[in-house]
N, C-alpha and C positions, 0 to 999 in steps of 0.2 A: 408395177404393183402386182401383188401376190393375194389372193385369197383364199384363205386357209378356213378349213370347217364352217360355222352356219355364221355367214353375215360379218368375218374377221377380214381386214384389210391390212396387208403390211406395208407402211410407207417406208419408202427406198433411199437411203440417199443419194446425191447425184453420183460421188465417185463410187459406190458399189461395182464391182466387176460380174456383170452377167458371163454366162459359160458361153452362151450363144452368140454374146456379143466379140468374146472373145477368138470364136472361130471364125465369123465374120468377118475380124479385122483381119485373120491369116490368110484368109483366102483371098485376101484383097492386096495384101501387101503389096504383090507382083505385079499389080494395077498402075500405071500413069496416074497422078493425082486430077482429078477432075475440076473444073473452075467453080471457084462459090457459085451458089444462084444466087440473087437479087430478086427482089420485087423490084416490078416496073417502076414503083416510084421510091426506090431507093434514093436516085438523088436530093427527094423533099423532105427525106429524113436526117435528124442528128448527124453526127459522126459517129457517136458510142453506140447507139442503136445500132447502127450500119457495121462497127464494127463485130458485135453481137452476133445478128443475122451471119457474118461471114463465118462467125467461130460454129453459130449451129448449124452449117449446112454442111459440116467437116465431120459433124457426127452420125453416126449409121443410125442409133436408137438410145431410146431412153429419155428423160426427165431434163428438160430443155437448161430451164433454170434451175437454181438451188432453193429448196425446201423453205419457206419462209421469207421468202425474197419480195421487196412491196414492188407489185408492175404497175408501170406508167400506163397511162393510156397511147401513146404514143407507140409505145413498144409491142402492147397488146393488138395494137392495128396493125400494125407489121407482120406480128406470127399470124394473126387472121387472116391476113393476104395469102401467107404459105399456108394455110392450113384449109383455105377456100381450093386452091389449088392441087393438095392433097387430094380432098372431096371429088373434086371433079376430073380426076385422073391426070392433069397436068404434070408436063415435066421440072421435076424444081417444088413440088411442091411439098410439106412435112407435115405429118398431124399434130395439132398442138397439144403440147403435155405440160403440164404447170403442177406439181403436188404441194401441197399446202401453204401457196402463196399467196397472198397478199392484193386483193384488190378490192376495198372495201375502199365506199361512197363513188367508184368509177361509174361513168354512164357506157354501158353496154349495150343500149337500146336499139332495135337492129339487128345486130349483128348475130352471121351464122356460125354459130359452135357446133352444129349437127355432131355428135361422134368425139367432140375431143375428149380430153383424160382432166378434168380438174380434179381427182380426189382431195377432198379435203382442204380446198382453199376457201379464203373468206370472200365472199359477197356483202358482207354487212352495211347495210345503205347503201346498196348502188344501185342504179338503173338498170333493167333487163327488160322494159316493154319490148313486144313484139322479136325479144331474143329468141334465138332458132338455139333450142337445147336438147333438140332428139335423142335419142340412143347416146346425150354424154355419159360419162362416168363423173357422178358428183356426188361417191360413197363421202359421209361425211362433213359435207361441207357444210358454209356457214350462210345462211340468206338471213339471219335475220336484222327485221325493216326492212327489207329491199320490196320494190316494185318491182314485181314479175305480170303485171298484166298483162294479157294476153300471148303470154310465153307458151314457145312451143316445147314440151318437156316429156314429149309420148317417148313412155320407154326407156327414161332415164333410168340411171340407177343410183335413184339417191338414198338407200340404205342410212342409217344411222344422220342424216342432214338434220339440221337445223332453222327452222322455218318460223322463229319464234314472231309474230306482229307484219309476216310478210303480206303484201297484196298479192294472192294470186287470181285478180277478178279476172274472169274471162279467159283463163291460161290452160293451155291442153296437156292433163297428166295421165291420159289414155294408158292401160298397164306399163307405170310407170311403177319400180319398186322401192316402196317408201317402209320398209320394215328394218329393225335394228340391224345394227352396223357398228361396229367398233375397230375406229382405226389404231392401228399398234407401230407404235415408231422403231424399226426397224434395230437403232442402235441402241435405244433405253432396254427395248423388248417391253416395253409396257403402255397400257392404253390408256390413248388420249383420253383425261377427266370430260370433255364436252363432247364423247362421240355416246353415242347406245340409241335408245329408242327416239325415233323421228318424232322432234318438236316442234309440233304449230300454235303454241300456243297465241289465241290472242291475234290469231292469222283471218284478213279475209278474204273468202270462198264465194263471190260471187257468180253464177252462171259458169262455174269452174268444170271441167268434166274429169273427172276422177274416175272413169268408168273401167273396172278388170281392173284398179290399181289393187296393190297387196301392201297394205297398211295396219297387219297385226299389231297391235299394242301402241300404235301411235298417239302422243298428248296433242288432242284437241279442245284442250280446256279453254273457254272461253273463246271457242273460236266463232265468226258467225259465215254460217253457210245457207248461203241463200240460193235458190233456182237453180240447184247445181247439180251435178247429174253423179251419181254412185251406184250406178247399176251392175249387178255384178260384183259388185267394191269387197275385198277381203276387209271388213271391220272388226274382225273380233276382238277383244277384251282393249278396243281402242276407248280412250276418256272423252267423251262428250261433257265433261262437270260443268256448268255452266255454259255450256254453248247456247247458239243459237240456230237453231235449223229452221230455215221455214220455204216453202215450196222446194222441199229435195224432195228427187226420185233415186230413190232406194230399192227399188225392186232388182228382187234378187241377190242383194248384198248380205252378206253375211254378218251375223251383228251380236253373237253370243258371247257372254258375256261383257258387252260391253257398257262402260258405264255411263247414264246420260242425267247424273246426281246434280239437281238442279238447273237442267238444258231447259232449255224453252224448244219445243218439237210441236209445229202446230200438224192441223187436221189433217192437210194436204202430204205432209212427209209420215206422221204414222200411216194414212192409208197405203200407202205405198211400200210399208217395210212391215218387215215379220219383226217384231219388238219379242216373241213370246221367251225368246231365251236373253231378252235385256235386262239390266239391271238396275233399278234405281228407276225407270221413268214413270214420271210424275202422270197423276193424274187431270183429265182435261175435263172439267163442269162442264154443261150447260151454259150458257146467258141465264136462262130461265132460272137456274136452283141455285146459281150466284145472286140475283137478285132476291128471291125469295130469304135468303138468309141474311141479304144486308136490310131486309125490312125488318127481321126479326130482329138483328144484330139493334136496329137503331130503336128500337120497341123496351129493349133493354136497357140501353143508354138511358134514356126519357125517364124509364121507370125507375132509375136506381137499381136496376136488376133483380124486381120484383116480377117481369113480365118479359114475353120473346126469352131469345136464348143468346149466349156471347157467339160473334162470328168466329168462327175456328175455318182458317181457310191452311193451314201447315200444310205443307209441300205441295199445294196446288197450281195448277198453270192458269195464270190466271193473264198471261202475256197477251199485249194489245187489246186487254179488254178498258172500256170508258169506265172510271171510276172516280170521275172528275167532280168535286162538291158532295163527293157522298160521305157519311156518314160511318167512318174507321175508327172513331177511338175505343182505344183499350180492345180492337180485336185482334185477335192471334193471326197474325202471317208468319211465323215463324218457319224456313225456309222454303216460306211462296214464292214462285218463276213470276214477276212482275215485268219481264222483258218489253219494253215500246208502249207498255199502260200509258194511260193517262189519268193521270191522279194530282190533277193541279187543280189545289184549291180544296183538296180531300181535310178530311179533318182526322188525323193521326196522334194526335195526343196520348201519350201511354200509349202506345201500339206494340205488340211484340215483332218489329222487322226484322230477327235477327236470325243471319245465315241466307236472308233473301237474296232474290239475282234483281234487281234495279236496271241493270243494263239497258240505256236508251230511255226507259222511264221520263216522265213529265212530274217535278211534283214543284211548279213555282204553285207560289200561296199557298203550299199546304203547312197544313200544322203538325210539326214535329216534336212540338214540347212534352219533354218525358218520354220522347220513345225509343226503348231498344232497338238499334240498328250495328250492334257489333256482331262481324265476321259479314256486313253485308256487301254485297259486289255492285258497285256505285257506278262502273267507268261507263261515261257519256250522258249522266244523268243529268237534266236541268232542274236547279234551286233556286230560282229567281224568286226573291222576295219572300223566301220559305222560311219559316218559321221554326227555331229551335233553342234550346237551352230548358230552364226554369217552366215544370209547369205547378205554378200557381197552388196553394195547397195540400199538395201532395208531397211533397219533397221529393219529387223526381225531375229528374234532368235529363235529356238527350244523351244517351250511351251510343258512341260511336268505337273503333277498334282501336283508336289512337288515345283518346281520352275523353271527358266529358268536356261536350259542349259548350 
């Protein structure tokens, strides 16, 4: 691999002829030829694999397999043996190098890749609990869905990755670098459609520590980040739209322009972060002057809107708060942070929800009839026995983004 100017990766094919490589082989020509090495437990493997391993230990360097090539798990345990051996100075041993191959839904869990070269290969759905990914090269690559929990990933370099719905609970990205990357195939000369800026969307960040990572511009749209540590963290102009933060520490992290357009950011993670150069975050009521205005809100209701005033709560955070059996019709949430609420059993008829974050939300038993809920973000929400469609009189119907209800 080659990197060229800010965050470019050239993938190599295998027969490419390096210069260095080529002096290497002169120098050696004059050399006895040396016996393959083996792993000690060559004989519990295949034949093909075995024959494999003979042909890679023939080679001085370079890109083991060919670019897009799907690995076995079988085979992948084999270079891990060489490349454990590698690690630890043994004789016979090789660093593993894989460029943009193939091992999506493999259980990798365990195992130590400390150092090796995967640029640009897939992981998608596969298991990495407790994987040792230190100091790899994973410009590029592909996680997403995979379970990375508790992965050790300090100091990777995973530029331009893809970490779309990944678990990384509990997984160490200590200044690991997560900032765009674009890998360039070498013989097209042109770059990969799925490489640029690092995608988590939709990823969860439980108790994760992400501390001194450099993460400019990274999609963390709907991500939820919970108890997890970003201190120090390069945020800037990274998308929080819809996420969910609650007990981060953020001190120190640098966070300008970045956008948190619909996040749910509770008490505990603004304390802790300079918001003053952020963009888009929502404002956080009181309990107190939320309640005072659903009494007004329902004062109106009652009266025909003769008396009280309509609830206008539009882009407030009003995440985890109890709003269960209270009194919502016809008030403006229009894009309110409803994150983990409780609103089962609320009375939302004619409500303006639309553009809201729902996320985790409760609303069995409530009443949806006639209310605006298009462009709303729903995922995890409970509707048990919730009520929608036709409300009565009015000639309105539940508006959702797909059709009426």
């Amino acid at each position: 691999m080659q990197v060229h100017k800010e965050g470019h990766a050239i993938l190599k094919p295998c027969n490419s002829v390096d210069p260095h490589m080529a002096d290497a082989a002169a120098q050696s020509a004059t050399k006895p030829p040396q016996a393959a090495v083996k792993p000690a437990d060559q004989a519990e493997i295949s034949a093909g694999v075995g024959d494999m391993l003979d042909s890679l230990t023939h080679k001085s360097r370079g890109p083991e397999i060919a670019p897009g090539t799907r690995i076995e798990l079988e085979l992948l345990r084999a270079l891990n043996a060489l490349h454990i051996k590698y690690i630890n100075g043994v004789r016979g041993g090789r660093k593993l190098i894989l460029r943009a191959c193939d091992l999506s839904k493999l259980d990798l869990s365990g195992m130590n890749l400390e150092g090796a070269d995967l640029m640009g290969c897939s992981f998608r759905g596969a298991r990495l609990e407790t994987t040792r990914l230190c100091h790899a090269n994973l410009f590029g690559a592909d996680f997403t869905r995979a379970n990375l929990t508790d992965a050790d990933l300090e100091r990777a370099d995973m530029r331009g990755a893809r970490l779309d719905e990944a678990n990384l609970s509990y997984a160490n990205l200590a200044q690991a670098d997560l900032r765009a990357g674009r890998v360039i195939d070498a013989e097209e000369v042109a770059e990969r459609p799925d490489s640029g800026v690092v995608s988590m969307i939709g990823a969860m960040l439980r108790e994760t520590d992400l501390t001194e990572v450099r993460m400019k511009e990274a999609d963390l749209t709907e991500a939820r980040i919970v108890s997890a540590r970003m201190v120090q963290t390069d945020a800037r102009q990274v998308s929080f739209t819809r996420a969910q933060l609650k007990g981060v520490d953020m001190h120190g992290a640098q966070l300008a322009d970045a956008d948190f357009e619909g996040a749910s950011v509770d008490r505990a993670s603004r304390m802790s972060a300079n918001l003053m150069r952020a963009g888009n975050i929502a404002a956080l009521p009181s309990k107190s002057l939320v309640d005072e205005k659903l009494a007004l809100h329902e004062r109106w209701v009652k009266s025909d809107g003769k008396l009280g005033t309509r609830g206008d709560f539009t882009g407030q955070d009003l995440s985890g708060m109890d709003l269960s059996r209270r009194m919502l019709a016809a008030a403006i949430l229009k894009d309110a942070i409803l994150v983990d609420a409780n609103l089962m059993g609320s009375r939302l008829a004619a409500a303006d929800l639309s553009g809201a974050n729902l996320v985790g939300a409760k609303l069995d038993k409530a009443d949806l009839r006639g209310a605006d809920m298009r462009g709303t973000c729903t995922r995890g929400v409970a509707m048990g026995d919730a009520k929608s469609g036709e409300l009565a009189g009015t000639g309105l119907r539940t508006r959702t983004a797909d059709a009426d209800a």
